[in-house]
C-alpha positions as CSV (number, residue, x, y, z in Angstrom):
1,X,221.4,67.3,122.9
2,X,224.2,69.3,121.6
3,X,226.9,71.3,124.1
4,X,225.3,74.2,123.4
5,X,222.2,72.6,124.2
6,X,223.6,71.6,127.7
7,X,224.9,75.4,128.3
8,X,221.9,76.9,127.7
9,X,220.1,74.8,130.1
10,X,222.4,74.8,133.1
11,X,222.6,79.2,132.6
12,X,218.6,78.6,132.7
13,X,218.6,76.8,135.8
14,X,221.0,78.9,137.5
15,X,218.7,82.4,136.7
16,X,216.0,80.4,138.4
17,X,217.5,79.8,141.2
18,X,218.7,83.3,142.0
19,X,215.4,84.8,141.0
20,X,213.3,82.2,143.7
21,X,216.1,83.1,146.8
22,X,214.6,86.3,148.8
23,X,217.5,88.9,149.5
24,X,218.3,90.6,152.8
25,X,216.7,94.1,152.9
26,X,219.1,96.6,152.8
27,X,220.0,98.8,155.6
28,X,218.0,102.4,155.8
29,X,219.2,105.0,154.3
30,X,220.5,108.1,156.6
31,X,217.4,110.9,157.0
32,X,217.2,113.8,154.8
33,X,217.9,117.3,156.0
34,X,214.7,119.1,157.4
35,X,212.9,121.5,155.2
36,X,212.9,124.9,156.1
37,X,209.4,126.3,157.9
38,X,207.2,127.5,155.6
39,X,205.9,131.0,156.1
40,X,203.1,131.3,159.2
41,X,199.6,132.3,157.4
42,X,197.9,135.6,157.9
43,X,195.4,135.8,160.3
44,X,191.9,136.6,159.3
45,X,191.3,140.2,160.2
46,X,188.9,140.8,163.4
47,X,185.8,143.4,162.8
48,X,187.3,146.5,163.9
49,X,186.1,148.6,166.9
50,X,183.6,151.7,166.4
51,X,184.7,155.1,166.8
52,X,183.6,156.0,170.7
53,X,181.1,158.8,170.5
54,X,181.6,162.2,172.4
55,X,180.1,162.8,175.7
56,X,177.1,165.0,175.0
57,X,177.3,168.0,177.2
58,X,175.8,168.0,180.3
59,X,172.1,169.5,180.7
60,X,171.4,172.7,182.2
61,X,170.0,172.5,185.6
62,X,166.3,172.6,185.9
63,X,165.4,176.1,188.1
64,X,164.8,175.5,192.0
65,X,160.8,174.3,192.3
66,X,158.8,176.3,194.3
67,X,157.7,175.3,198.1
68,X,155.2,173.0,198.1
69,X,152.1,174.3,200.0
70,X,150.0,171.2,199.8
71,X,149.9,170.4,203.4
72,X,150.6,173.4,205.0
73,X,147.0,174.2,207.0
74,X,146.2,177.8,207.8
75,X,143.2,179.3,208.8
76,X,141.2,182.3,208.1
77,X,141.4,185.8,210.5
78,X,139.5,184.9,213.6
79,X,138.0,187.1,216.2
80,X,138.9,185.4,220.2
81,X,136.5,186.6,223.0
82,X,138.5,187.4,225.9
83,X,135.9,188.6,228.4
84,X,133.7,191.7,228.3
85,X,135.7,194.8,228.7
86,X,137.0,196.3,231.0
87,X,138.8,193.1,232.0
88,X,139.7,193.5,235.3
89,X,142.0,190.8,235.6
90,X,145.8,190.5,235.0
91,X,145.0,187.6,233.0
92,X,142.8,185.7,229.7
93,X,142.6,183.4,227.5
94,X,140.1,181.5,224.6
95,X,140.3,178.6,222.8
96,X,140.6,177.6,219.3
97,X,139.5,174.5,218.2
98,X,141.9,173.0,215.2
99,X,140.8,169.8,214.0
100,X,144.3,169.1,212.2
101,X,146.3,170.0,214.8
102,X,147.3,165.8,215.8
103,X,150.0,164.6,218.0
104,X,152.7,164.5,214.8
105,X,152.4,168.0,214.2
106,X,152.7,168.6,217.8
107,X,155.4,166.6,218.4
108,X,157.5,167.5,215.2
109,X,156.2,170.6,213.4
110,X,155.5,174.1,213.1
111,X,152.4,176.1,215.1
112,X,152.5,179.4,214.8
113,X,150.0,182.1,215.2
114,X,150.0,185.9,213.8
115,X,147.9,188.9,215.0
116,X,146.4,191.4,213.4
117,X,145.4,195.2,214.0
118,X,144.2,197.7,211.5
119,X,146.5,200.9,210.4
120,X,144.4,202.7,208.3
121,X,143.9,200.8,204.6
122,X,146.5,198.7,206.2
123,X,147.3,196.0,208.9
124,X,149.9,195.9,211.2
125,X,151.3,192.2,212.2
126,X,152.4,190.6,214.9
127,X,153.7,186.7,215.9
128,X,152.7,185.9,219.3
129,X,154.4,185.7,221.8
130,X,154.5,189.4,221.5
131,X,155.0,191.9,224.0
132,X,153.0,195.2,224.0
133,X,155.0,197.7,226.6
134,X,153.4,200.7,225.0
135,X,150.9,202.2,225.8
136,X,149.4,198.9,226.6
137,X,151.4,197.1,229.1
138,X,150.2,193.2,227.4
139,X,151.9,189.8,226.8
140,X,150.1,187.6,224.3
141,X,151.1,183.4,224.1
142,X,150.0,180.3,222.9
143,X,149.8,177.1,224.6
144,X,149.1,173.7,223.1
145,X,146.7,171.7,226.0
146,X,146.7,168.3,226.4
147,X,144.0,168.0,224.6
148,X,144.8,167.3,221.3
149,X,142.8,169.7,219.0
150,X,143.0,172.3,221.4
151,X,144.7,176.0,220.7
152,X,145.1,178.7,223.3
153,X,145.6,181.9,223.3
154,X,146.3,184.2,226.3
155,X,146.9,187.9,227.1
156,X,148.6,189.0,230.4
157,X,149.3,192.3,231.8
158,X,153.3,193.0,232.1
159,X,152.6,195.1,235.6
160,X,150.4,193.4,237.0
161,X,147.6,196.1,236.5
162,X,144.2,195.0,234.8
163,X,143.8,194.3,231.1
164,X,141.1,196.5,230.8
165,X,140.6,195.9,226.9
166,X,143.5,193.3,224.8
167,X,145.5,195.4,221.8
168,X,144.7,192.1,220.1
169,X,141.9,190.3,219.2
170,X,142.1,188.8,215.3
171,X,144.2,186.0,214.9
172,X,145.4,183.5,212.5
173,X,147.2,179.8,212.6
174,X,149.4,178.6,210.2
175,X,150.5,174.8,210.6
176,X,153.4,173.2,208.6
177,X,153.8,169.6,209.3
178,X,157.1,168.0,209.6
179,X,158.7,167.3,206.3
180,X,156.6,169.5,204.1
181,X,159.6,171.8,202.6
182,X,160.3,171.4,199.0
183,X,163.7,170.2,198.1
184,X,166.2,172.3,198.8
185,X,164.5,174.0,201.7
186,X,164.7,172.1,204.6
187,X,167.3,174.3,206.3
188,X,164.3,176.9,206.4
189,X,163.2,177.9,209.7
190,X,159.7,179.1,209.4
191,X,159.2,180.4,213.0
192,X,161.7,183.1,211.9
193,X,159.5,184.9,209.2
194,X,157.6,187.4,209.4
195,X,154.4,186.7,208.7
196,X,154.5,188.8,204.8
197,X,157.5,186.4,204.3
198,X,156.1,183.4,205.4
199,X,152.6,184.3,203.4
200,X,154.8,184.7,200.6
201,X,157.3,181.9,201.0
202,X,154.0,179.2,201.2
203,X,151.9,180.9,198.5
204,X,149.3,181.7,201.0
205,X,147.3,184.7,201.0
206,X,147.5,187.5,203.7
């Protein structure tokens, strides 16, 4: 083999050689600047909200109802016996039997009872007790005995002399339980009618 020969060889061997030997990694590099944040996104865009309606106006109140007459119990004119006349007594009385009349409406409603006495076409009446000072000298009254269905009415002389014959001898009942005025109306006091208004006020006939 030639010099040359020998050269070439020996270069060969040498590139070998470097090419099988692993290097030592090299150190890292410094870190980059940091990029500038990127623009947030958009949000999607929520349903919007409805217009809120107007109040409607308020309704116009209904009108006031009228009383309810439903248990109100009233009976017809009656005639009371009170003794043949003349009476010669300062004092008498009948009874009316009332089958309605319980201990509840004794205990927390309205009993009243109206006279009657002809004028005429008319009537005139009156809501015992009544006094008569002319030309009659009488006091009629009602009393509620114990028992329960039980109405009594009385005339007395004022004074003291007989009765010889009562003013008054048709009478009527009218009986409002407790609680029986309409709405509205339970500031009415019924035992201070008359008895046109009260007629009128409980749709009842005269």
């Amino acid at each position: 083999m030639g010099t040359k020969g020998v050269l070439y060889g020996l270069l060969l061997v040498l590139l070998l050689v470097s090419c099988s030997k692993d290097g030592n990694d090299g150190a890292l590099g410094p870190m980059g600047p940091q990029g500038e944040t990127g623009a947030a996104g958009i949000d999607g865009r929520d349903g919007e909200d409805g217009i809120d309606g107007q109040d409607g106006a308020d309704g116009q109140d209904g009108e006031q109802g009228e009383t309810g007459t439903a248990n109100v119990i009233s009976s017809e004119w009656f005639t009371l016996d009170f003794g043949e006349t003349p009476i010669n007594a300062i004092n008498a009385s009948d009874n009316m039997n009332v089958p309605d009349l319980d201990q509840e409406i004794r205990d927390n409603g309205l009993v009243t009872v109206f006279a009657r006495k002809s004028n005429g076409d008319d009537y005139l009446y009156f809501q015992l007790p009544y006094h008569r000072y002319n030309p009659d000298f009488q006091y009629y009254s009602i009393k509620l005995f114990s028992a329960v269905d039980v109405l009594n009415i009385s005339v007395s002389s004022v004074d003291g002399s007989d009765i010889y014959a009562p003013y008054l001898t048709e009478f009527r009942y009218i009986i409002v339980p407790s609680g029986s005025a309409a709405k509205g109306q339970a500031s009415v006091d019924y035992a201070k009618m008359g008895y046109e208004d009260l007629c009128r006020h409980l749709k009842l006939d005269k």
